[in-house]
N, C-alpha and C positions, 0 to 999 in steps of 0.2 A: 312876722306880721302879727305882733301881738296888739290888737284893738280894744279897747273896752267898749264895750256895747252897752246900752241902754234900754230893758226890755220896757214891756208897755203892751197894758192890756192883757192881764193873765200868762204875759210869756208869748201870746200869738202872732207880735211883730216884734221886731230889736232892729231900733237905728245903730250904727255906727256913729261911736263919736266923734273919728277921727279919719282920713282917709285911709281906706284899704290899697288905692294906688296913686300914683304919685301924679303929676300931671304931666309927664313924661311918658310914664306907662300909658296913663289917658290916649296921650299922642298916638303914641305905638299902635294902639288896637284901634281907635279909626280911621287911621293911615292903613290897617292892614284889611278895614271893613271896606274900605274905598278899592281895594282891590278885587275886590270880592263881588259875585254874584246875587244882584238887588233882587228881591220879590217883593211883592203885595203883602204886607200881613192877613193872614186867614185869620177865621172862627171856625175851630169845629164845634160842630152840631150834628148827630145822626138824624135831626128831624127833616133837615134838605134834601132838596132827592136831584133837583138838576142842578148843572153848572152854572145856568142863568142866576138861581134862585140863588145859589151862591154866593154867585159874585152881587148883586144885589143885596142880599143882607151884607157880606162884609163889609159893604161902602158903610151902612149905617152904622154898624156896630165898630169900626175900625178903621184909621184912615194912616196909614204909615208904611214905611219901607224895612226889610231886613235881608240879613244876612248873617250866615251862620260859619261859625270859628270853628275848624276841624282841630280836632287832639292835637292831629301832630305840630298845627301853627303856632301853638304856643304852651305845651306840655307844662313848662314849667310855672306857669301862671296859675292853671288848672291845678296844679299840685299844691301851690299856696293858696288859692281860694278853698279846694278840699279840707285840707287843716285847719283853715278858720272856719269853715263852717260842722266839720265837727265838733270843735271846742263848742261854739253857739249853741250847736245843739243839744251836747249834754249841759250845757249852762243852763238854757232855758226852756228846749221844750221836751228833749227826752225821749224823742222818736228812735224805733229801732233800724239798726241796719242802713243808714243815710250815706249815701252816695253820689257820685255826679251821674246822672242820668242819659241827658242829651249833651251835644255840642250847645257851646253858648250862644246868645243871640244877639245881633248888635240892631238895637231899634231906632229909625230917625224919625222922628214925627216933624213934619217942614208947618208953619204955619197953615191954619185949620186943620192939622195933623189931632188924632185925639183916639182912645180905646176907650169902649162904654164899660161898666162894669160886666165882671165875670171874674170866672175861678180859675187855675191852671190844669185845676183836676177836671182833664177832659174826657168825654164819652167813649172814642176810642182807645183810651189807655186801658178801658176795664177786659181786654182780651191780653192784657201783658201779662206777664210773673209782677213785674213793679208799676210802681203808681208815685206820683209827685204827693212829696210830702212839705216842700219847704221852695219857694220861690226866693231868688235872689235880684233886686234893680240896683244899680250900681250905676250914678252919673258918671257919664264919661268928659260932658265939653262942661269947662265955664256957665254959670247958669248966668251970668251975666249977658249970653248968645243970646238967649231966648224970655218970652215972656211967654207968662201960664203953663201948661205941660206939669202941675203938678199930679204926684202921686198921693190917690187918696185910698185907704184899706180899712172896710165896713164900716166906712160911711166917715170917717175922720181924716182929717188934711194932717200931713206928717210936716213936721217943721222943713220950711224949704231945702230939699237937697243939695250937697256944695260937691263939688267936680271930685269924683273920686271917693265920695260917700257914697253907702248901701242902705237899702234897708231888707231885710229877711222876715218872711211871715208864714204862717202856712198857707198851706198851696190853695186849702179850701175855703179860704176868706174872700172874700167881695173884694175885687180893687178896680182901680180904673187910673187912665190919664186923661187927663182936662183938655180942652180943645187948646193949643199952642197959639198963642193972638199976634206973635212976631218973632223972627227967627225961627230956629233948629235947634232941636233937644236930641240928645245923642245918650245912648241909653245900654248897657248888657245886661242881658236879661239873662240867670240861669235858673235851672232845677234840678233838686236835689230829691232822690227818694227813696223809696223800700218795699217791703213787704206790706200786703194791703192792710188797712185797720182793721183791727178786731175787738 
């Protein structure tokens, strides 16, 4: 999986120029999200205090479904993205210690599907040893499926995504996805991190 990347903006985001999976693989993983247990997408925030309040903001801030890919579902995938995102990251941003963090996450935003902006570096990570340093979106369907649902990071529209391209940025940049105005946009979302900044 040797891709040449594209950095952009001081190194803080890198398109893929080419795809990291095939549309086969594509296949694969959400045929395998489709098995898998849907939730709501959250927002954390430690400013909430009830569950109402909660779920009430997430409607605003967030309107999408997921589900999350254990290790052992696909070990070997997780091994190839790991290597390409080390290369990336001693190419362009040079974080110490970069690792896969969480399970990946497979996001479906269905028409008026949409995430307001925000960062990955959330409030409750600051009680961990590690902290997200490097965020991965990675199309999975056809973008042909859907209209809007673009990915936009501190404040600039990244050239439209193609099935099986990525893009990588740090964790603590401003991004967002646009409200989806027809079809399904199908999306893996991972994070990558380390030792906190210093």
């Amino acid at each position: 999986m040797d891709i040449i990347t594209e950095p952009k903006w001081k190194s803080y985001v890198v398109e893929t120029k080419g795809p990291i999976f095939t549309p086969e693989l594509c296949k694969e993983i959400i045929d395998l999200s489709n098995t898998l247990e849907k939730e709501q997408g959250k927002i954390y925030n430690e400013a909430r205090r009830t569950n109402r309040e909660r779920r009430d903001s997430d409607k605003k801030l967030r309107q999408s479904t997921i589900s999350w890919i254990a290790f052992n579902k696909m070990q070997p995938v997780y091994d190839d993205i790991n290597n390409l995102i080390q290369k990336i990251n001693r190419n362009n941003f040079g974080f110490s210690n970069i690792k896969i963090m969480e399970e990946a996450q497979v996001s479906e935003y269905k028409k008026g599907g949409f995430y307001e902006w925000h960062t990955d570096s959330c409030i409750e990570m600051n009680t961990e040893p590690l902290v997200r340093k490097l965020s991965m979106t990675l199309l999975l369907n056809d973008p042909n499926e859907f209209e809007g649902g673009d990915l936009q990071i501190a404040g600039k529209v990244l050239l439209p995504m193609k099935q099986g391209h990525a893009a990588i940025f740090a964790s603590f940049l401003q991004h967002r996805v646009t409200p989806v105005t027809k079809g399904v946009r199908k999306s893996l979302v991972m994070w990558f991190g380390g030792e906190p900044f210093k």
